[in-house]
C-alpha positions as CSV (number, residue, x, y, z in Angstrom):
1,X,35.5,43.7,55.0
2,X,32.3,42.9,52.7
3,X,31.2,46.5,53.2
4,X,34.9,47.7,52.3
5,X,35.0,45.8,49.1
6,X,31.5,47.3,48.0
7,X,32.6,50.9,48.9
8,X,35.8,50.3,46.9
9,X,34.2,49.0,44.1
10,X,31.4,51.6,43.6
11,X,34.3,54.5,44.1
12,X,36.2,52.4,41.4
13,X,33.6,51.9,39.2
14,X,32.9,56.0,39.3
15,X,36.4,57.2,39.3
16,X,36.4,55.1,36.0
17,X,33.5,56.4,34.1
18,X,31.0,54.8,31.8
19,X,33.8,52.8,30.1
20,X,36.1,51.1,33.0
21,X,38.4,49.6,30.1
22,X,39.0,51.8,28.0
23,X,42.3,53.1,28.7
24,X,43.2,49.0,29.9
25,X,44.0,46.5,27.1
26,X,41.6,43.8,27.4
27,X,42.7,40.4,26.2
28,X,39.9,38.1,25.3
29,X,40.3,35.0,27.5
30,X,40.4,32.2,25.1
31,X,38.2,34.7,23.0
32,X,34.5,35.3,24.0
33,X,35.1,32.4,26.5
34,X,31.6,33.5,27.9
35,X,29.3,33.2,25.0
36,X,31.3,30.8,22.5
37,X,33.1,27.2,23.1
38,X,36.5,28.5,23.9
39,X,39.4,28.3,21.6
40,X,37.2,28.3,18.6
41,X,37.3,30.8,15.6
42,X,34.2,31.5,16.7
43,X,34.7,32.6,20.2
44,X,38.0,34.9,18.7
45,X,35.9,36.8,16.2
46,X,33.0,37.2,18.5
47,X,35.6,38.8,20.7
48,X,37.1,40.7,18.3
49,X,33.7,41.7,17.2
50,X,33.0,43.1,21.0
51,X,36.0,45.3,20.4
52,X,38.6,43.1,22.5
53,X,42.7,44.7,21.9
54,X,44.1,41.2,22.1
55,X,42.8,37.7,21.5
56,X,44.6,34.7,23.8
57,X,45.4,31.5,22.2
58,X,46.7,28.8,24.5
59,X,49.0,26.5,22.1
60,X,49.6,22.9,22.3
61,X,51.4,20.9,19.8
62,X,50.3,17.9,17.4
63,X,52.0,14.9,16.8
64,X,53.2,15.9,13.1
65,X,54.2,19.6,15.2
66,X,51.4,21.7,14.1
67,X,50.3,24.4,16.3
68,X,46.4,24.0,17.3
69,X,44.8,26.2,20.1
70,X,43.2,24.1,22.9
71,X,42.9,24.9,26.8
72,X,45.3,21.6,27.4
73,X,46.9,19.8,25.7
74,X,44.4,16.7,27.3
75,X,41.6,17.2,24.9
76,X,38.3,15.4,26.2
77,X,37.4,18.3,28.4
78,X,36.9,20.8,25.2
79,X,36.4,17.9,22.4
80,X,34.1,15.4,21.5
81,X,37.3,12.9,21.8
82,X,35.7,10.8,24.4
83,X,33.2,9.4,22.0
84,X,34.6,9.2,19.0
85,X,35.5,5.2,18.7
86,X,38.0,4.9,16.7
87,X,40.5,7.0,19.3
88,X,39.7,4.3,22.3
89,X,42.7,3.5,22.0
90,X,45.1,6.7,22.2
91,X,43.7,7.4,26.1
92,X,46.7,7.5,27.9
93,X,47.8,8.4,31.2
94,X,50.6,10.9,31.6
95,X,52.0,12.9,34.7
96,X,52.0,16.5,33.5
97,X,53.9,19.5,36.0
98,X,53.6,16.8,38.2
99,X,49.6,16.1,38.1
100,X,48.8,12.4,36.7
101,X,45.8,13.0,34.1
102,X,44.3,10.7,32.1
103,X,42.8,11.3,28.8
104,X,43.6,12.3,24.9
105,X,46.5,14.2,24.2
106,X,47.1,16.4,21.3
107,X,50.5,15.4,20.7
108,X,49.3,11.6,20.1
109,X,47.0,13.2,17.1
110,X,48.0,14.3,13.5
111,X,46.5,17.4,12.6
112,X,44.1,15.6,10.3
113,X,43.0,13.4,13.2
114,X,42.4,16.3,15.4
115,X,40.5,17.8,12.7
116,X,37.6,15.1,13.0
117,X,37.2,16.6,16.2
118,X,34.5,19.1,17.0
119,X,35.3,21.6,19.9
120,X,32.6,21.7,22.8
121,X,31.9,23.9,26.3
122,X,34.4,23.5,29.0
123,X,31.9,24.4,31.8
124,X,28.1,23.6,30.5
125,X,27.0,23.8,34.0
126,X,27.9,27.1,34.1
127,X,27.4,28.0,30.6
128,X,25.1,26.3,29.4
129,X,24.0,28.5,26.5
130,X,27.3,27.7,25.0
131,X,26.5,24.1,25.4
132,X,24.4,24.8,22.1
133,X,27.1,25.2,19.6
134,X,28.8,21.7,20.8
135,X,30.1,20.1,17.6
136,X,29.8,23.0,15.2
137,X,33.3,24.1,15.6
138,X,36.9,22.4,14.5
139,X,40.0,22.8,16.6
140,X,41.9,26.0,14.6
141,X,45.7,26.1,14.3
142,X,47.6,29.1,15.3
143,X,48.0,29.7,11.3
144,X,44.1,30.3,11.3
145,X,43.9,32.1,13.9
146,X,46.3,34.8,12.0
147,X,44.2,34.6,9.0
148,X,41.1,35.3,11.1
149,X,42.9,38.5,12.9
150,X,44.0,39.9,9.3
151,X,40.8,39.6,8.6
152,X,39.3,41.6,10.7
153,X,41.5,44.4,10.7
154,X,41.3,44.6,6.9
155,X,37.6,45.0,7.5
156,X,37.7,47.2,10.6
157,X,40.5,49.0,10.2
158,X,42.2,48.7,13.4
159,X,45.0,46.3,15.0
160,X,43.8,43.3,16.9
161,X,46.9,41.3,18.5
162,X,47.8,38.3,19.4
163,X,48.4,36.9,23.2
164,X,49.5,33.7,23.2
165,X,50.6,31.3,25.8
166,X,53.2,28.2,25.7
167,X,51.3,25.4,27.2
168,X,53.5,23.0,29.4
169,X,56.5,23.3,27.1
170,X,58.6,21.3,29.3
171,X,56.4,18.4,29.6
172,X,56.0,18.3,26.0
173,X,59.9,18.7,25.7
174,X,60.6,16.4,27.9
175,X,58.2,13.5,27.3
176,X,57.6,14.3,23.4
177,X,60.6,15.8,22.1
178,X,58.2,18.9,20.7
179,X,60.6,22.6,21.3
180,X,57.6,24.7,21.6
181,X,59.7,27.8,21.6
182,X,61.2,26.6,18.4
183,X,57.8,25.9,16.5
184,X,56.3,28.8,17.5
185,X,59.2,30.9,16.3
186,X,59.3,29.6,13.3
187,X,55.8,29.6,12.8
188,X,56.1,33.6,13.4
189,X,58.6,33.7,10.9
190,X,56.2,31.9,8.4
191,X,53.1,34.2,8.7
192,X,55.4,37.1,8.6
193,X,55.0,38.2,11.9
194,X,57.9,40.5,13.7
195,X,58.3,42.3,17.2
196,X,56.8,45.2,15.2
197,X,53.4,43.4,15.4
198,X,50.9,43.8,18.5
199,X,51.9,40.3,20.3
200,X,53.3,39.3,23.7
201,X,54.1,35.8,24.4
202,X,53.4,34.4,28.0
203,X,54.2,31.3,29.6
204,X,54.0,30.4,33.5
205,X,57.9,28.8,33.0
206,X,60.7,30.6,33.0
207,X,63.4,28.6,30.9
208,X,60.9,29.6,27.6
209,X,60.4,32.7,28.1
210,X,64.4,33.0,28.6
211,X,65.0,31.2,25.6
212,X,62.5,33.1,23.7
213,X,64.4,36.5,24.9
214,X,67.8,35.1,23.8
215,X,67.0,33.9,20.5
216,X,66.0,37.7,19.4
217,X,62.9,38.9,17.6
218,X,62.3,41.3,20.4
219,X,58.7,40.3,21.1
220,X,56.9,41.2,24.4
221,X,57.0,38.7,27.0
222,X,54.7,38.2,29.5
223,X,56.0,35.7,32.6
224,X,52.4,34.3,33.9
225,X,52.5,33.9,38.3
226,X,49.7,32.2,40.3
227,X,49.3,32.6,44.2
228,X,50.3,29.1,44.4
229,X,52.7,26.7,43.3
230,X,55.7,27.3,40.7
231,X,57.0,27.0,37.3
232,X,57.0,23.5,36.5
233,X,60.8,24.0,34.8
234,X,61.7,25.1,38.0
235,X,60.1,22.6,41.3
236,X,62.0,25.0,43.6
237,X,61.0,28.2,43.2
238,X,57.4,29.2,44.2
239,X,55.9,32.1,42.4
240,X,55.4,33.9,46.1
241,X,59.0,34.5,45.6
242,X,59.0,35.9,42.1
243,X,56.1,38.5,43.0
244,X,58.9,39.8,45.9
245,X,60.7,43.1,44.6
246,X,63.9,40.9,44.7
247,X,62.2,38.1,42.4
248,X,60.2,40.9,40.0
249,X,63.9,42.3,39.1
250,X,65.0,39.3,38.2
251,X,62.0,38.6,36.3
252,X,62.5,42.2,33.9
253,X,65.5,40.7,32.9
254,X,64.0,38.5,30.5
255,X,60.0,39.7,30.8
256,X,58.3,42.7,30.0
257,X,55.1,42.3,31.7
258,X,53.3,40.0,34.4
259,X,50.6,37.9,34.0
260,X,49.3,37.9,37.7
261,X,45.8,36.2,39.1
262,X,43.4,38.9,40.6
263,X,43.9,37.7,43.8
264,X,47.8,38.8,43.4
265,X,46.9,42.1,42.5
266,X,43.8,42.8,44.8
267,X,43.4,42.2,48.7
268,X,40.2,40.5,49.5
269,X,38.4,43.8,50.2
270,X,39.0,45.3,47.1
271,X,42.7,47.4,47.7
272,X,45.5,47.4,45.5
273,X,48.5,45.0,46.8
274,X,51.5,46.1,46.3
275,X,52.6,44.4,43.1
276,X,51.5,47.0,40.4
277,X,53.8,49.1,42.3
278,X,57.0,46.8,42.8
279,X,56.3,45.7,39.6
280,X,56.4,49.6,38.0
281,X,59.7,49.8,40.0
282,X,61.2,46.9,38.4
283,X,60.1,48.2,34.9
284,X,57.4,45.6,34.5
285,X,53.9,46.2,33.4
286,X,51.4,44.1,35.1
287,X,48.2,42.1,33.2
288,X,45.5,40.5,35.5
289,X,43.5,37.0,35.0
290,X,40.8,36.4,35.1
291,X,37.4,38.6,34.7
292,X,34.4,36.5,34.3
293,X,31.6,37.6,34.4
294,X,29.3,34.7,36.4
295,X,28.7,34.7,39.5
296,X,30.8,31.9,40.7
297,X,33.7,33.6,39.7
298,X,32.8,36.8,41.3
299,X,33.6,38.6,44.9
300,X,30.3,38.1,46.8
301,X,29.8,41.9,46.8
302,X,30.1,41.7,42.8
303,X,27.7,39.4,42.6
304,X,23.7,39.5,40.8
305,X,21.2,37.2,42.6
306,X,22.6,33.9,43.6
307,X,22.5,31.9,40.9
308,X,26.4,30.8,40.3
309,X,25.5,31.3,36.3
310,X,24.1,34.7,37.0
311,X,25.3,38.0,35.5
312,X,25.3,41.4,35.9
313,X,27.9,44.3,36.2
314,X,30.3,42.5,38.6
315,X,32.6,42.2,35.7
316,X,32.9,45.7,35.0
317,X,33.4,46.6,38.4
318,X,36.1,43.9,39.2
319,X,37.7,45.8,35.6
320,X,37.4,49.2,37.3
321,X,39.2,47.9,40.5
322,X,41.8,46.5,38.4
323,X,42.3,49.8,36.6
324,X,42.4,51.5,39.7
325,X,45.3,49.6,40.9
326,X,47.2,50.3,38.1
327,X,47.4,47.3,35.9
328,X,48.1,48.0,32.0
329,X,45.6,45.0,30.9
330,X,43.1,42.8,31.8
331,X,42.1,39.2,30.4
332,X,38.5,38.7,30.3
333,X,36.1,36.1,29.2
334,X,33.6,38.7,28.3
335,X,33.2,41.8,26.5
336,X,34.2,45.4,28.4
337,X,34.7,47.8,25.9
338,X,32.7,50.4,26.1
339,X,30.2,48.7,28.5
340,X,28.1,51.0,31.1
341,X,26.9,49.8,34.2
342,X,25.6,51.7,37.1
């Protein structure tokens, strides 16, 4: 099977040529994810700068309902938070899609508490060279990030768009009163963005997305799947069913594409599955998370050395595979445009 996936690969990687996603829409994970703090200006230009089609801001909501980009909405794992004294007391414990966590939650900060906060690495262990910009960046608000992207394309001259994602809108519903679909509506509608613009909107719940569809606009939407669990607005349905033909036409009835994790779309020796294809047939396009490009996150026949933090061109391969199968996009933490690897 080890041998398989290799073969696969290389033939993948050929097939592709030099540039194995160029003809795929890369969405910057969280932006450069790989070489910035994620969810930081920083980390979207970067990724912009690398040539990225889309740039993926996960929104959570503050207390006075302004739109910020972090991971979660539980902010010590990306924020200086935990040592900042004067917040002691706003640790809380909360029971989110059914998970009890305990930490700082942006909807418990104004905006101009959470902009004392200075953004740091996720995973320093792993990347550790991002560990050195730790406290230069501030959280940005969805309204920033739009400035940034009209930025750029004024000085670069193409379209960048937007991919962001709905984090746990029915906890936040449901435990803070905060209609995420409604915010981020009518925050589109402020910054003068329409259906015309390069965004999809994703979400791994359904009611959103459904709302989102019915209220008009006409903007992509992307329902995200997992190979495990469910949507947390729906305990009862698993997202093994939704990636069935039967479950995928129900899904195009709101959706346009699916957000599916690699392991949905590839078998563990490299071949396509079949949901590209049942997917096709139920007029859905297909976009697949994540590409990394450590180690750790790679197949072991993807892999450079054996350091977990090493890289290589396991990345572009696991893109070429991807491509292969048929998927129209591809999030990734790092830069592929144009990048050759042999």
């Amino acid at each position: 099977m080890v041998r398989s996936f290799a073969l696969i690969a290389a033939a993948a990687l050929a097939a592709a040529g030099p540039a194995a996603a160029q003809d795929m829409l890369v969405i910057a994970h969280r932006g450069a994810s790989a070489e910035r703090p994620e969810h930081t200006l920083a980390a979207y230009e970067r990724a912009i700068d690398q040539g990225a089609d889309y740039i993926e801001p996960d929104l959570v909501a503050t207390k006075d309902l302004v739109l910020v980009s972090r991971h979660e909405n539980e902010l010590s794992g990306t924020t200086d938070v935990a040592s900042r004294e004067e917040f002691e007391d706003r640790r809380r414990d909360k029971t989110i899609d059914g998970q009890k966590i305990a930490g700082w939650f942006a909807e418990d900060f104004t905006l101009a508490e959470l902009r004392t906060l200075r953004a740091k690495e996720r995973i320093p262990s792993l990347r550790p060279a991002n560990a050195q910009f730790d406290g230069l960046y501030q959280v940005p608000t969805f309204a920033e990030i739009v400035k940034l992207v009209r930025a750029k394309e004024a000085a670069t001259g193409r379209r960048i768009g937007l991919y962001p994602e709905l984090k746990h809108p029915e906890f936040l519903l449901q435990n803070a009163g905060i209609d995420m679909v409604d915010l981020l509506l009518r925050e589109l509608r402020v910054l003068g963005i329409t259906a015309q613009d390069p965004v999809f909107i994703q979400s791994f719940e359904i009611a959103p997305l459904q709302r989102l569809k019915a209220r008009g606009g006409g903007f992509k939407l992307v329902q995200l799947v997992a190979p495990i669990s469910g949507p947390a607005d729906e305990p009862a349905m698993r997202y093994a069913e939704m990636v069935t033909p039967t479950g995928l036409a129900e899904v195009a009835k709101y959706a346009d594409a699916v957000g599916a994790h690699i392991a949905l779309v590839l078998t563990p020796d490299g071949a396509p599955t079949a949901l590209v294809a049942d997917a096709k047939a139920a007029g859905l396009a297909v976009h697949a998370w994540t590409v990394r490009p450590e180690n750790e996150f790679l197949p072991p026949m993807l892999r450079t050395g054996d350091d977990p933090k090493g890289k290589g061109c396991g990345d572009v391969k696991l893109a070429a595979l991807l491509k292969a199968a048929g998927v129209a996009g591809v999030f990734s933490d790092g830069p592929l445009k144009g990048r050759v690897c042999s």
